[in-house]
N, C-alpha and C positions, 0 to 999 in steps of 0.2 A: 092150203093157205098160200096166197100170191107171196105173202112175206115170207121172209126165215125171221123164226125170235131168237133174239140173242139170249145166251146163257151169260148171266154173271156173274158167274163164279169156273165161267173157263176161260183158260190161259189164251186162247187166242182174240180173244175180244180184250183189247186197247182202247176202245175210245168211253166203254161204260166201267171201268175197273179203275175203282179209287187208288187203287197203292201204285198206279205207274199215273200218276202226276205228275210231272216235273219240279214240283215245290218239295212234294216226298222225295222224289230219286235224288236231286241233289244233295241231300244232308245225310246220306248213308255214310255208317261208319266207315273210317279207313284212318290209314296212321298218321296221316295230315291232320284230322280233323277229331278229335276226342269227346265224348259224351261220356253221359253217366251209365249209358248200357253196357259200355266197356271200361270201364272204369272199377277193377277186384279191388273191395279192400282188405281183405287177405291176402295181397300178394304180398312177397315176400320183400319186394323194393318199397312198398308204402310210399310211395310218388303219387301226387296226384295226376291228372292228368296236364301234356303239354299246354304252354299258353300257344293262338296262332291270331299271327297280328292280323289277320280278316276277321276273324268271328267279333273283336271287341271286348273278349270275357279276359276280366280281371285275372291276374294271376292271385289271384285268393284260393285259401285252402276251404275246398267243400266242407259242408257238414254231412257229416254222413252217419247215418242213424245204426247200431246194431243191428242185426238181423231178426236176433228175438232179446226177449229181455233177460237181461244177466249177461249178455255176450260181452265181451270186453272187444273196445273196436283200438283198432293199433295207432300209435302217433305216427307222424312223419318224422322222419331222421331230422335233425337238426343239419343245418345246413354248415358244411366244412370250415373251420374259423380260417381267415385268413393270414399269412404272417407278417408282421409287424414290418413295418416298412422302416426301409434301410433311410438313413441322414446322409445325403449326398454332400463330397466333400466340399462343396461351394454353396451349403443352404449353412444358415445364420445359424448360432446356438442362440439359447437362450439363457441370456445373463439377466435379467430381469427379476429377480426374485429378491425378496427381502432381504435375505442371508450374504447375498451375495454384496446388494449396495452396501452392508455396513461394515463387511471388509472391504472394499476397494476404497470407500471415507475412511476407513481406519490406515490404510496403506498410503492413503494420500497425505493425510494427518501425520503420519511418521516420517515419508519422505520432508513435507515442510520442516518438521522437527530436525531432523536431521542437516539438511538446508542452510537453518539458521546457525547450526551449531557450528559446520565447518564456515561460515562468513566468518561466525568472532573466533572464531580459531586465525582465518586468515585475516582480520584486522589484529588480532593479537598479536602473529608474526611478523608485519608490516610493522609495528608501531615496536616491536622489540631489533627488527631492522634496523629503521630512524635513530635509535637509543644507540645502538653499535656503531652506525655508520658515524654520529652525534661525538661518540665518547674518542673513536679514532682523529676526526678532528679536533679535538680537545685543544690540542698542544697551543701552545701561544705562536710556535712556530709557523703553524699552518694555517691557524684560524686566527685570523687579525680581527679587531672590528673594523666594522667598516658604515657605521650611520651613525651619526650625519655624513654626508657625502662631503665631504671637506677638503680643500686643496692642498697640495702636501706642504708648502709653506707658511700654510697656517698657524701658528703656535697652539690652538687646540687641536686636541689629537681624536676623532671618531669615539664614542663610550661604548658604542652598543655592537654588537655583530646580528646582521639579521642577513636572512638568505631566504626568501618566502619558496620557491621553487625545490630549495633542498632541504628544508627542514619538516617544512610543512607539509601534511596528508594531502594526494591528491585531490580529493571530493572537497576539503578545505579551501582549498589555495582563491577558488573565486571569493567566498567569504572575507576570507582575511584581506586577499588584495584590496576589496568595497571597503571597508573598514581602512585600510591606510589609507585609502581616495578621502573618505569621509574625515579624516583626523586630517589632513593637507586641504580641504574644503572648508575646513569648521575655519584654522587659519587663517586661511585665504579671508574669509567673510572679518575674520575680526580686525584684520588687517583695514578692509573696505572701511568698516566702523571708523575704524581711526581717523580717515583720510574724512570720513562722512560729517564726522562730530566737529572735527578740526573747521571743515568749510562750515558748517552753523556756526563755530563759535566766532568766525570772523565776519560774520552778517548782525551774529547775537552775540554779545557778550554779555548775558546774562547767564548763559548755558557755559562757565567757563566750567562746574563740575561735572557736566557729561564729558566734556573733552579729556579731561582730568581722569576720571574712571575707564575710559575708552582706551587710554594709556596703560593701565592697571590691568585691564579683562589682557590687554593684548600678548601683556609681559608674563602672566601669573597663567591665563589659560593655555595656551603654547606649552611649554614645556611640562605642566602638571599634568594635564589631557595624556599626552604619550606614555609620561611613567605612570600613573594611575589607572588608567583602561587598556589601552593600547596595548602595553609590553605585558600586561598579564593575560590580555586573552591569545598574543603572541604566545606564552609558554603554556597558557592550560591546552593548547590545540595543539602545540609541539610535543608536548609532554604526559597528553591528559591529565591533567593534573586540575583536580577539583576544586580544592585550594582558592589556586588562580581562577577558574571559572568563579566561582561562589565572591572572588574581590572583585570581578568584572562588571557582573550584573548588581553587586551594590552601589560602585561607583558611577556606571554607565545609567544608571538610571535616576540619580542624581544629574548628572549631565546632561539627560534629554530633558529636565525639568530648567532646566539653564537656558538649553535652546527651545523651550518653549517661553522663558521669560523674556529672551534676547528676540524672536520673532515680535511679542506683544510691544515693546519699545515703550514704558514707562517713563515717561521723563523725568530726570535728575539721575535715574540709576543709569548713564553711559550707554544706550543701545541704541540704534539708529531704527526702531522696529517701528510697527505702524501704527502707533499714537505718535510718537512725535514726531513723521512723514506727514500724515495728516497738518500737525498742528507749522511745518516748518512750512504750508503752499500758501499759508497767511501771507509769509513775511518775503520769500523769495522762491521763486519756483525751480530756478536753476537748481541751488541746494536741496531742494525738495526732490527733484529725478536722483538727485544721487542716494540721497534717503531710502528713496522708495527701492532702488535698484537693491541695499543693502538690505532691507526690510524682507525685499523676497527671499533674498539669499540666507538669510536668518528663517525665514521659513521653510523653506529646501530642506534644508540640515537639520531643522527637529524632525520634520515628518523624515526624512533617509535615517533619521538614528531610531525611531519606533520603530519604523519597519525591520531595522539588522537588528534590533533588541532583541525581537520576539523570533526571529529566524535563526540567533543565536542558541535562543532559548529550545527549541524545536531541538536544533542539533544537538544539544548539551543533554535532551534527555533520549538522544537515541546511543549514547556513551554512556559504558558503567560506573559515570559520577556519582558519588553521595555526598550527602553530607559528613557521613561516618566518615568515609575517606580524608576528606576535605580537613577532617579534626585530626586525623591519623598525619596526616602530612604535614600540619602546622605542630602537632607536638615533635615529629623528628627533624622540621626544621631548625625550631627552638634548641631544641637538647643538642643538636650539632651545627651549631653556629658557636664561634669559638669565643666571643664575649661574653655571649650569655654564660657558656660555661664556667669560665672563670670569676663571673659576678655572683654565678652563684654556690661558687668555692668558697669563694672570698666569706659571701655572708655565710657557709658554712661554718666555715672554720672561726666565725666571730660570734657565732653563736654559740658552738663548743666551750671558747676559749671565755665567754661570761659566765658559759655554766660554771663551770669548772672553779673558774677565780671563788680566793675567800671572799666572805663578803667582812 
């Protein structure tokens, strides 16, 4: 034969032998590369085989069938738990939890409470201060009166003692000063009245009873206004003293219904307010400006006395005033005021002395 025939099935012929392909020879096992032909599942590790990030095969666990049936085929070990990881000392806790907001509201609730209680503890001790410092000057020696401000050769002598800086609570002292401004204002304005009415009546002599009454407001509202409002809200703020609150707010608002009549200016009742400013640009305008000037001023002073009214009122109920108090304090007034007591000896003892009599 010119040719030689190749054998197929001998090792020296490469080019007709299917098992040395290069597609075959590259994927022979080895410990890189893992198959199912070496892959024991009886061995003793139960591992399946390595993942290798060329091949692309999942790290999933094979199925792997028994060998015959009944064999029992073995799990894979579970894999090692990890241990719990440590809280570095700069990561956040966690306070977030239910239990926890309703004590830290609860903690906070109590600090308030707490809070509140030593404030009226220290207003308690402040206003038992004032009371001490109050009772040391007592004496007549030290504590003079000294309002009205009166020259010393006056033949009338001061009645009253006021000291607003040292008697009165610090948080007070703007209150009450507005309040003297307003009672030396209301003044002032009834005064204007006088002067106001006086020039209409010398244009009008018909209006001789406004001028008349204008005399009257000026004489009667002056000195009643200071002891009637004034000097009691001067001692319920001094002294806390309910009492005096509870006569303040009945008088005073009485009073703001006055300077609401005295702004309206009704003619014949004596006020220069603005009906008869209106009715006085008829007759002469000169006297009219003065009218009118008084007329504001008469409205000034009702609206500044609603407003302290009700700001009084505010402060009056953040103090442990009552009413209760307020009765408590006017019956130990009464019973230790020294006429009353003897008035009502007196009628004691004359009512004994009828029982008693024959008849």
């Amino acid at each position: 034969m010119a040719q030689r025939e190749l054998n197929p099935f001998s090792d020296t012929s490469e080019l007709d032998n299917p098992f040395q392909d290069p597609a075959v020879t590259e994927h022979k096992p080895s410990n890189q590369y893992a198959t199912l032909d070496v892959y024991n599942p009886f061995d003793d590790r139960g591992m399946p085989p390595p993942y290798h990030p060329s091949t692309g095969v999942p790290p999933t666990q094979p199925t792997v069938n028994p060998p015959f049936p009944g064999a029992s085929v073995p799990q894979p070990a579970p894999p090692a738990s990890q241990p719990p990881k440590k809280t570095s000392p700069t990561e956040p806790k966690n306070y977030g939890s239910y239990g926890s907001q309703e004590t830290a509201a609860a903690a906070t609730a109590d600090l308030l409470r707490q809070q509140e209680e030593l404030n009226r503890k220290a207003e308690e001790l402040d206003r038992r201060e004032r009371e001490l410092r109050n009772a040391s000057l007592g004496s007549a020696a030290t504590r003079q009166n000294n309002w009205p401000p009166l020259p010393s050769f006056c033949p009338v002598q001061p009645c009253f003692y006021q000291d607003i800086p040292l008697e009165i609570p610090l948080e007070c002292q703007k209150t009450m000063n507005t309040m003297y401004y307003l009672w030396l204002y209301s003044t002032g304005t009834l005064l204007m009245n006088f002067i106001a009415t006086m020039a209409w009546f010398c244009v009008n002599t018909s209006v001789g009873s406004d001028f008349g009454l204008s005399i009257l407001w000026a004489l009667m509202f002056t000195p009643c206004s200071f002891l009637c409002w004034y000097r009691p809200l001067y001692k319920a703020i001094r002294s806390d003293s309910s009492f005096n609150f509870f006569v303040f707010f009945f008088i005073f608002f009485v009073q703001d219904i006055v300077y609401v009549l005295q702004a309206i200016g009704i003619p014949g009742w004596g006020f220069s307010g603005w009906i008869a400013t209106l009715g006085a640009f008829k007759v002469n305008t000169g006297v009219a400006v003065i009218m009118l000037l008084v007329a504001m001023s008469f409205t000034a002073t009702a609206v500044l006395g609603i407003i302290m009214l009700k700001r009084i009122h505010s402060m009056y109920r953040r103090t442990d005033a009552s009413f209760q108090k307020a009765q408590e304090e006017f019956a130990a007034g009464v019973f230790s005021n020294p006429a009353v007591r003897t008035a009502a000896a007196n009628a004691a003892t004359g009512a004994a002395q009828s029982a008693f009599r024959p008849q």
